[in-house]
Backbone as JSON Lines, residues from 0, in Angstrom:
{"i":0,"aa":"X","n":[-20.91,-11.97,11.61],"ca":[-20.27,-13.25,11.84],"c":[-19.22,-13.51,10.76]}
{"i":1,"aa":"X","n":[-17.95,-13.94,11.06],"ca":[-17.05,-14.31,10.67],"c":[-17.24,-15.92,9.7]}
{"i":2,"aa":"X","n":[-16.63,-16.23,8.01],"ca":[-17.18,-17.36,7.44],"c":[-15.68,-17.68,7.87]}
{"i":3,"aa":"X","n":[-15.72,-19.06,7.25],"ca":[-14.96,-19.97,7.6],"c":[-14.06,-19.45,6.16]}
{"i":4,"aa":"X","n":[-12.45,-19.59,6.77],"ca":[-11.89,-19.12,5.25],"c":[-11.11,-17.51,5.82]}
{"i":5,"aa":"X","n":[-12.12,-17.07,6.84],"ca":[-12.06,-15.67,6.52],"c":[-10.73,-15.26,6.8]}
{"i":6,"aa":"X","n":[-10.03,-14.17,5.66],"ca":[-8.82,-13.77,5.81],"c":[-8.4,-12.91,7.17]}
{"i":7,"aa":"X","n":[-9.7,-12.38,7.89],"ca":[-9.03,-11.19,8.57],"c":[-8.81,-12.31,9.94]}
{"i":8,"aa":"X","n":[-9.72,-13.61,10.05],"ca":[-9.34,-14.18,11.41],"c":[-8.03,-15.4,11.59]}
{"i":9,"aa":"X","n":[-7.44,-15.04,10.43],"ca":[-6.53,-16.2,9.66],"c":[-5.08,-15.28,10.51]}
{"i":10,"aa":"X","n":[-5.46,-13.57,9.84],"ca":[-4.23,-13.15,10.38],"c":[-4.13,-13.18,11.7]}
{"i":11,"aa":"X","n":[-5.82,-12.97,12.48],"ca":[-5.59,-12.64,13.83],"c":[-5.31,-13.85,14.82]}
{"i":12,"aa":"X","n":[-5.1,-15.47,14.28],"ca":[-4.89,-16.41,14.15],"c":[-3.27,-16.09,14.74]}
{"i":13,"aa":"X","n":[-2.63,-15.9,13.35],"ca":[-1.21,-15.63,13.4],"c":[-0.39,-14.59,13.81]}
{"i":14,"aa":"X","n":[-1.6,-14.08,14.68],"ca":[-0.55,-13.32,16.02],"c":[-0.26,-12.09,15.11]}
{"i":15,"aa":"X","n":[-0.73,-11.6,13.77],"ca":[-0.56,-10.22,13.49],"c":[-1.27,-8.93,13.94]}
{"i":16,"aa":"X","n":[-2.22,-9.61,15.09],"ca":[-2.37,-7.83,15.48],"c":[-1.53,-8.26,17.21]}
{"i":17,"aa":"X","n":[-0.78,-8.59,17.61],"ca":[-0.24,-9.0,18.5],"c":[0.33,-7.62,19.2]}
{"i":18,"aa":"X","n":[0.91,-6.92,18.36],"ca":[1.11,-5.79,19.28],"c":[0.88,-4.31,17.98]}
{"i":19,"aa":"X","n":[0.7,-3.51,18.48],"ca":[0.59,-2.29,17.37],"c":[1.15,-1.87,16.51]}
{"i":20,"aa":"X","n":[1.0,-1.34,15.72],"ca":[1.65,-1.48,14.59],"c":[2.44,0.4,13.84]}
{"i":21,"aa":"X","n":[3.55,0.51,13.8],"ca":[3.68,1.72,13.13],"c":[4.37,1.3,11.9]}
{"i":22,"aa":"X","n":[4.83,2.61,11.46],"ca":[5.24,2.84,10.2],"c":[6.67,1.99,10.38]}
{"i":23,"aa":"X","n":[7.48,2.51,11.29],"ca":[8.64,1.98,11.86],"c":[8.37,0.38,11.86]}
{"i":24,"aa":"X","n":[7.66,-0.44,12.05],"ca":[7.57,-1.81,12.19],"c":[7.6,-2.42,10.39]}
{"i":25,"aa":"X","n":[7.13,-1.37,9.68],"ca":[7.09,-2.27,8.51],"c":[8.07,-2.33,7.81]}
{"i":26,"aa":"X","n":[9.28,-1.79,7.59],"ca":[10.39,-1.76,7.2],"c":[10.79,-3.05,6.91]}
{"i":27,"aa":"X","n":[11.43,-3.54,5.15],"ca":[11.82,-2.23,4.25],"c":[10.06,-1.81,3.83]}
{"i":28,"aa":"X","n":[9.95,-0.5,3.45],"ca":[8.69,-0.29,3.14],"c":[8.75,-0.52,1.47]}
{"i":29,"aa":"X","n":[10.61,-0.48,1.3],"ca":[10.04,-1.43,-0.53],"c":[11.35,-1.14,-0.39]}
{"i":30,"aa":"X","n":[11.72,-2.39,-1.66],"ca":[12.74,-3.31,-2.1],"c":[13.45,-2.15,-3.47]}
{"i":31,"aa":"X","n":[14.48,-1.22,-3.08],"ca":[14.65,-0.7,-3.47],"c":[15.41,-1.23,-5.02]}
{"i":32,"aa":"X","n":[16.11,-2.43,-4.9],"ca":[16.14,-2.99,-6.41],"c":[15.14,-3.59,-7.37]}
{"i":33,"aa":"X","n":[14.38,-3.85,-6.93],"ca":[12.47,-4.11,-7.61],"c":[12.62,-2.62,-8.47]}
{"i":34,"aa":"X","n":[12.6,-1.56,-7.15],"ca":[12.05,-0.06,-8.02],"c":[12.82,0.5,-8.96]}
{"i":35,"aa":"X","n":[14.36,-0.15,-8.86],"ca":[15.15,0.42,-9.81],"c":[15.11,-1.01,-11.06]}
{"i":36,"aa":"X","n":[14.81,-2.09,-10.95],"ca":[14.26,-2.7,-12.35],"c":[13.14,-2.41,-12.72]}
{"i":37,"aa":"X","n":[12.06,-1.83,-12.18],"ca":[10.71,-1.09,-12.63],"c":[11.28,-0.1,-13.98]}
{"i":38,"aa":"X","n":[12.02,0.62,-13.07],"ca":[12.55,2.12,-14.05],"c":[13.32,1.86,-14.71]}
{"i":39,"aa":"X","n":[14.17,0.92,-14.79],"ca":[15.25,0.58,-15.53],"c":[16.44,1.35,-15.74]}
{"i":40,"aa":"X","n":[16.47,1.99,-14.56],"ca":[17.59,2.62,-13.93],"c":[17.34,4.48,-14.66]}
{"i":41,"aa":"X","n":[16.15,4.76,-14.59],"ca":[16.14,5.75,-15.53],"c":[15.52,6.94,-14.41]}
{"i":42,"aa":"X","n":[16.71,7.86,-13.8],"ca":[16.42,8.66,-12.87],"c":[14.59,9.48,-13.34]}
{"i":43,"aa":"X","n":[14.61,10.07,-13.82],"ca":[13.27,11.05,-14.23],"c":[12.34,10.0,-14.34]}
{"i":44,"aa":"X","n":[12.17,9.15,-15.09],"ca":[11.37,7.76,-14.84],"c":[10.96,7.44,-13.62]}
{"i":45,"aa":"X","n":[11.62,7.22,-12.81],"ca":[11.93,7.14,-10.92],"c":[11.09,8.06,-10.67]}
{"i":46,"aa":"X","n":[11.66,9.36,-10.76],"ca":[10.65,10.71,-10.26],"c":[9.67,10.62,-10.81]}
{"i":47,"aa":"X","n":[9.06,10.56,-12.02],"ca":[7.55,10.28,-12.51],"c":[6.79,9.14,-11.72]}
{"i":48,"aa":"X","n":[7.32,7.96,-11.55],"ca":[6.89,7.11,-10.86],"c":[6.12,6.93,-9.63]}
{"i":49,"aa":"X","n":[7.11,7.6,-9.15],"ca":[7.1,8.2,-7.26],"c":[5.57,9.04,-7.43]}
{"i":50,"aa":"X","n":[6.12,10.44,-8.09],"ca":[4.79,11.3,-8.56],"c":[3.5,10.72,-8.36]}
{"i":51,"aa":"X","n":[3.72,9.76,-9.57],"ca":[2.19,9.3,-9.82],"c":[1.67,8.52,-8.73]}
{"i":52,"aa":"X","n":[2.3,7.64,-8.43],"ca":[2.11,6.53,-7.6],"c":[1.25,7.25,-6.13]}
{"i":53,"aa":"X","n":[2.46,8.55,-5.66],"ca":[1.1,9.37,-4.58],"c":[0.54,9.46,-4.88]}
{"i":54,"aa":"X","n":[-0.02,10.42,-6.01],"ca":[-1.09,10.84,-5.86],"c":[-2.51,9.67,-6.36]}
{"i":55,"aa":"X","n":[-1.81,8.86,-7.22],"ca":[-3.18,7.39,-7.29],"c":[-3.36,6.78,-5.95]}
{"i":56,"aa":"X","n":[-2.5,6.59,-5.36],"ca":[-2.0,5.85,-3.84],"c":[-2.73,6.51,-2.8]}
{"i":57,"aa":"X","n":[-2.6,7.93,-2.86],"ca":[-4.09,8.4,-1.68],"c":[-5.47,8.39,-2.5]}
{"i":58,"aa":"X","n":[-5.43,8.51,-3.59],"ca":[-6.84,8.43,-4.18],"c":[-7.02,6.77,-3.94]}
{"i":59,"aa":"X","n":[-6.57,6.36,-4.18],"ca":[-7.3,5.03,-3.7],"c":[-7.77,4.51,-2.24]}
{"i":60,"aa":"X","n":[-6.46,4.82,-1.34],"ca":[-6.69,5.22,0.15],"c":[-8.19,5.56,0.33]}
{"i":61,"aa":"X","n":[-8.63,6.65,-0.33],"ca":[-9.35,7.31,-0.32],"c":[-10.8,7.08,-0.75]}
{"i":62,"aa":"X","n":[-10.9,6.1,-1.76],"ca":[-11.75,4.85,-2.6],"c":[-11.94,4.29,-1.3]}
{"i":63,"aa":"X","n":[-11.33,3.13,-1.18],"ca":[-11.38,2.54,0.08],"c":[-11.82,2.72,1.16]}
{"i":64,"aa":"X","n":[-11.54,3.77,1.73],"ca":[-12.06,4.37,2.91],"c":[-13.83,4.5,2.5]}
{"i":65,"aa":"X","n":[-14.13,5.04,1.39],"ca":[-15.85,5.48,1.2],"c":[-16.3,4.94,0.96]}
{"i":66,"aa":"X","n":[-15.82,3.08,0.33],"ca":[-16.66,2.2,-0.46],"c":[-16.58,1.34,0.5]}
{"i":67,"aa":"X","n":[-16.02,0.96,1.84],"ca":[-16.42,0.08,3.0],"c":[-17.05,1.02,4.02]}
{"i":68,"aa":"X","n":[-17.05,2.36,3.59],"ca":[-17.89,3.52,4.75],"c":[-19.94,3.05,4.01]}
{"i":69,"aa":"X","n":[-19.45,2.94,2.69],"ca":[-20.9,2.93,2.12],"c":[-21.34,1.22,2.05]}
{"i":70,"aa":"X","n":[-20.36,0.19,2.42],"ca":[-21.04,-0.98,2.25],"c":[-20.8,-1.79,0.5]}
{"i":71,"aa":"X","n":[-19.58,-1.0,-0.13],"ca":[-19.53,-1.95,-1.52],"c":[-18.46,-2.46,-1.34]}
{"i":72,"aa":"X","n":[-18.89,-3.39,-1.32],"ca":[-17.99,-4.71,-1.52],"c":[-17.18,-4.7,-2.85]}
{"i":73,"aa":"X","n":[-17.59,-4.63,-3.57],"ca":[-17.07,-4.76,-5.1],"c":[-16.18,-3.71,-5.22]}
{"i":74,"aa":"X","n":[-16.04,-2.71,-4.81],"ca":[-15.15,-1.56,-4.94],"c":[-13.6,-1.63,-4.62]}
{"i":75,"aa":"X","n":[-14.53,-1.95,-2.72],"ca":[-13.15,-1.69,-1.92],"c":[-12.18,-3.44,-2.5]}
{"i":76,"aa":"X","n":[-13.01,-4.37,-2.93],"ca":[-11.87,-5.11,-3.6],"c":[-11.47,-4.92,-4.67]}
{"i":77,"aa":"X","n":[-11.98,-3.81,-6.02],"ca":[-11.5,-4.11,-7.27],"c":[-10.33,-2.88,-6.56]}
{"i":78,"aa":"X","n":[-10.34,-1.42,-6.24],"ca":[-9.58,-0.62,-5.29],"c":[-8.35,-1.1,-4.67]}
{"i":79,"aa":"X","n":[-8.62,-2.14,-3.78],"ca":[-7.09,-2.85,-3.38],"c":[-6.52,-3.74,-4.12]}
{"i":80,"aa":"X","n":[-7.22,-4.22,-4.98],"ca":[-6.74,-5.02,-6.28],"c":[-5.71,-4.13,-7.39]}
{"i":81,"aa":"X","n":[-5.92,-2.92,-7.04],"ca":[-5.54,-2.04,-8.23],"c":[-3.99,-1.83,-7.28]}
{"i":82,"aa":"X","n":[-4.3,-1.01,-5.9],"ca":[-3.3,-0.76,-5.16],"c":[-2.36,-1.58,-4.96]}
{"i":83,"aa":"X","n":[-2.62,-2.89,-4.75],"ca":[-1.37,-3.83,-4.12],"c":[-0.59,-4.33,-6.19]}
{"i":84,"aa":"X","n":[-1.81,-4.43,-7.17],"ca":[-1.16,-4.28,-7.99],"c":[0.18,-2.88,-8.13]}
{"i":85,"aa":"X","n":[-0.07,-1.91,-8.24],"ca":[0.87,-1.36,-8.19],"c":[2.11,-1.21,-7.1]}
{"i":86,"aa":"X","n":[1.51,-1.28,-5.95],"ca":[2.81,-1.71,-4.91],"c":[3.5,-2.82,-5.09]}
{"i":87,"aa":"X","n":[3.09,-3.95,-5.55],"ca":[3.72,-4.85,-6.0],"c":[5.36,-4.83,-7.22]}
{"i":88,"aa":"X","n":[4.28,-3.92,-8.16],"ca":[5.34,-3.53,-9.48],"c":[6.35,-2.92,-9.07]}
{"i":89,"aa":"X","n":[5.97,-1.6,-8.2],"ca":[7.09,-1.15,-7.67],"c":[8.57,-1.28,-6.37]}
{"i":90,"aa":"X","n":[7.62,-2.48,-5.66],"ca":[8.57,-3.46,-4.31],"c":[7.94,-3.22,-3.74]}
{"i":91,"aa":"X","n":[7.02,-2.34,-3.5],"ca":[6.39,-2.15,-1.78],"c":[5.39,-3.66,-1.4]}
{"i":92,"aa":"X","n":[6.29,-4.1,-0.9],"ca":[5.57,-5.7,-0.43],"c":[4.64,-5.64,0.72]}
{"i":93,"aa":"X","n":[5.53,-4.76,1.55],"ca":[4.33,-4.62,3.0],"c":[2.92,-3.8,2.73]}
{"i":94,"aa":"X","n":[2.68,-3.01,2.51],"ca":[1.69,-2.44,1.5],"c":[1.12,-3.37,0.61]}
{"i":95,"aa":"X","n":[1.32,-4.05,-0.23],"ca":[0.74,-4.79,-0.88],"c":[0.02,-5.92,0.01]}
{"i":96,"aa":"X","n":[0.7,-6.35,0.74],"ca":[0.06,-7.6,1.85],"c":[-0.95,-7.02,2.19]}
{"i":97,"aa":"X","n":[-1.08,-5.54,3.01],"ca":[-1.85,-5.2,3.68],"c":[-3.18,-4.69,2.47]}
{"i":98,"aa":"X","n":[-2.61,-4.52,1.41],"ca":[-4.03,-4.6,0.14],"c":[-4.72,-5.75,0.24]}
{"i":99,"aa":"X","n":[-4.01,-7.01,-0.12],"ca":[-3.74,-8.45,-0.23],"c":[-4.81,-8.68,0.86]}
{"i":100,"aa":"X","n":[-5.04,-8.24,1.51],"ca":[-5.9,-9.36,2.94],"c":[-7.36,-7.9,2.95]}
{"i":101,"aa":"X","n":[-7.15,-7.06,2.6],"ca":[-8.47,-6.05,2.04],"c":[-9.27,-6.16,1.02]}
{"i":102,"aa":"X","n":[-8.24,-6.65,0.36],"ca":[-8.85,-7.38,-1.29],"c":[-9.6,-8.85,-0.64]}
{"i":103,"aa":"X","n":[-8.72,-9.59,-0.12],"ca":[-9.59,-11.06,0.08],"c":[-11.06,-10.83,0.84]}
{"i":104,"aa":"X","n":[-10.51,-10.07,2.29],"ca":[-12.12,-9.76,3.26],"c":[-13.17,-9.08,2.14]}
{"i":105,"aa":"X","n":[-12.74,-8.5,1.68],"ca":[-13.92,-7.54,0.58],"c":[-14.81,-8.6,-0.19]}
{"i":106,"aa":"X","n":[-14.01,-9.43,-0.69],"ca":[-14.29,-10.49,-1.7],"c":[-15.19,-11.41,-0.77]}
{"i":107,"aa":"X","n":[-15.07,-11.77,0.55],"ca":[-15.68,-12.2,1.17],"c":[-16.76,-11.8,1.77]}
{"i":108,"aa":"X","n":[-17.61,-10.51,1.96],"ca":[-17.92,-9.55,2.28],"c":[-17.79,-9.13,3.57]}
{"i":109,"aa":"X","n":[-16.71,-9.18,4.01],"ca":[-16.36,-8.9,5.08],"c":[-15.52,-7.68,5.57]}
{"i":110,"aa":"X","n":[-16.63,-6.37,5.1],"ca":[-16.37,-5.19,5.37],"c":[-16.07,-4.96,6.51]}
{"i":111,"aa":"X","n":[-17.41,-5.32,7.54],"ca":[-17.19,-4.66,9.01],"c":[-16.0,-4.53,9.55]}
{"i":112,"aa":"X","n":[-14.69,-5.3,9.55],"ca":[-13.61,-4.89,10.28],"c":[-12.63,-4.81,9.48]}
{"i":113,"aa":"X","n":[-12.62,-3.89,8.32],"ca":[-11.44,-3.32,7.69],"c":[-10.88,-2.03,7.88]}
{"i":114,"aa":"X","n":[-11.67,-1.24,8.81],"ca":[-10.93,0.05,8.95],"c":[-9.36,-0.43,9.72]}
{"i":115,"aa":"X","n":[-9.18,-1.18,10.31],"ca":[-7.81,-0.95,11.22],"c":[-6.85,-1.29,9.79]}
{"i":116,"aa":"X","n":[-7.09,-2.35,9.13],"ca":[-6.72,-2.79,7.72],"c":[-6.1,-1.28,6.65]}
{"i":117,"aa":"X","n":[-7.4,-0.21,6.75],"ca":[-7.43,0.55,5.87],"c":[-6.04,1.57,6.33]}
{"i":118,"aa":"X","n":[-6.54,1.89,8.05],"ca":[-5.41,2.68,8.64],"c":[-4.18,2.12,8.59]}
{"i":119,"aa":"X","n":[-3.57,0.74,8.55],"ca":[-2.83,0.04,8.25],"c":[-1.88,0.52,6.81]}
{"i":120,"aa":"X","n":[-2.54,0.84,5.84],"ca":[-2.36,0.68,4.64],"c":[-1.82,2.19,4.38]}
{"i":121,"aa":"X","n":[-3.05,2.89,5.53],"ca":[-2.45,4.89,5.46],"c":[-0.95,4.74,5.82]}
{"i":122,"aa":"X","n":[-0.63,3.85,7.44],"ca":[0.65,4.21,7.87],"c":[1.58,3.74,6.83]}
{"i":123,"aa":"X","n":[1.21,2.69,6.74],"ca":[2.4,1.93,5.97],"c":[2.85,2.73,4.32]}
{"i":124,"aa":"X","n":[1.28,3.56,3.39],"ca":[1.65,4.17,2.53],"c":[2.5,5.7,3.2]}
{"i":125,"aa":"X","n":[2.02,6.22,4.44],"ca":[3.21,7.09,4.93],"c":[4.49,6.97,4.87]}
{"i":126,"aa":"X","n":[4.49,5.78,5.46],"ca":[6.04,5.94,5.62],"c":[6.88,5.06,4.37]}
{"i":127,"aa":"X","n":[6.26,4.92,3.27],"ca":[6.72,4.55,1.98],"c":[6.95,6.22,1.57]}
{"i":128,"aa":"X","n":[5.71,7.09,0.92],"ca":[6.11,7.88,0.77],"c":[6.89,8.81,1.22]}
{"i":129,"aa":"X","n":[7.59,8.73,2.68],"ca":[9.05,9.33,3.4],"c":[9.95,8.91,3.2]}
{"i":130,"aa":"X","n":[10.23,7.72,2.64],"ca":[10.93,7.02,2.29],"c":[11.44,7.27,0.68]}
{"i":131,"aa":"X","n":[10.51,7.44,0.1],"ca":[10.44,7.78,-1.72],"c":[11.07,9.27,-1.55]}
{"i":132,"aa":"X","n":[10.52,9.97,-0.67],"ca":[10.77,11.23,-0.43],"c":[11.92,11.74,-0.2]}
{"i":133,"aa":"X","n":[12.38,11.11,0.66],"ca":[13.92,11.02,0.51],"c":[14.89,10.49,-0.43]}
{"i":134,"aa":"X","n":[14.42,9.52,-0.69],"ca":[14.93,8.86,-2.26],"c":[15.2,10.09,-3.43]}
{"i":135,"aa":"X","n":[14.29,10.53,-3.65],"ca":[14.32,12.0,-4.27],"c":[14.83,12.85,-4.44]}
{"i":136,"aa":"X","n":[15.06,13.38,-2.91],"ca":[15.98,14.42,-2.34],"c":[17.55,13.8,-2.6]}
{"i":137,"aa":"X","n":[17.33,12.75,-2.0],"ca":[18.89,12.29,-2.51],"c":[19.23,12.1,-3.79]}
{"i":138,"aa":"X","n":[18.71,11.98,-4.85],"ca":[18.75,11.95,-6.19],"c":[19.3,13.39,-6.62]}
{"i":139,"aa":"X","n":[18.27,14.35,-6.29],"ca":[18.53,15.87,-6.56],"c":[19.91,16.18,-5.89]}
{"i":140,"aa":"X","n":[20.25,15.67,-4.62],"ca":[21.41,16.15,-4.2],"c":[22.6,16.02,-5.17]}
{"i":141,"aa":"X","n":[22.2,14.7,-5.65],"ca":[23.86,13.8,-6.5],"c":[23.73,14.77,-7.91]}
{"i":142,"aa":"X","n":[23.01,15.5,-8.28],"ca":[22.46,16.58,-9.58],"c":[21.91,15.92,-10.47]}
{"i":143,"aa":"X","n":[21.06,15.48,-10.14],"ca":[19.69,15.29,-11.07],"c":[18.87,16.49,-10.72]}
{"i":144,"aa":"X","n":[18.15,16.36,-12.08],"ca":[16.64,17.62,-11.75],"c":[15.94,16.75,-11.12]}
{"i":145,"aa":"X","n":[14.78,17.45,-10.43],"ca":[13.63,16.68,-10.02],"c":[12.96,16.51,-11.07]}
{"i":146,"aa":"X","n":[11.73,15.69,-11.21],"ca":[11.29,15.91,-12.47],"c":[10.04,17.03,-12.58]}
{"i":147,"aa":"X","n":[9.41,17.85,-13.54],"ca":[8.56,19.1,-13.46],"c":[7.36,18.58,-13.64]}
């Protein structure tokens, strides 16, 4: 049963699962002047960034996914607490929202219906990282190194 308050019936309230959702719908998947005041305009900085950010970004994915598979509450919110913190720092706003309302249900204990939430968070970190990905490539094109 759903408490009063609860974040996930607030969205479904406001017509956000209204029609399906891809990667393509969330666009921008981040605010590409946010990421360049993050770095402070410092190409290799950028590339370290990007770097890290995957590979914490599916490990947390990945948190998430096992700590509402196992029933902790406390996880999958300190987990999206961590994630939308960093999507935040770096612009990814849509991503962060979709932490933002994983973090609140968690806090509420309102595991049972966060997988669409969680898959939510896969597409939307997809198509950020295609996006970064290209960012990259285009960096290397203009002759920057990538970073090693």
């Amino acid at each position: 049963m759903r408490r009063e308050g609860d974040p996930i019936k607030k969205m479904e309230e406001a017509g956000f699962w209204a029609h399906d959702h891809h990667a393509s719908d969330l666009q921008p998947v981040i605010n590409f002047d946010q990421f360049n005041e993050c770095c402070h305009g410092d190409v290799e900085l950028e590339q370290q960034i990007i770097e890290i950010f995957f590979v914490t970004g599916m490990e947390s994915i990945r948190v998430l996914e096992n700590a509402i598979r196992l029933g902790d509450a406390d996880t999958t919110a300190s987990e999206a607490h961590k994630l939308k913190g960093s999507c935040l720092a770096l612009g990814a706003d849509s991503l962060a929202r979709v932490c933002e309302t994983i973090q609140a249900a968690a806090r509420s204990g309102n595991l049972d219906c966060l997988s669409p939430f969680v898959e939510l968070a896969r597409v939307n970190f997809a198509s950020l990282h295609k996006t970064l990905i290209e960012r990259t490539d285009e960096i290397v094109s203009c002759g920057f190194k990538r970073a090693a």
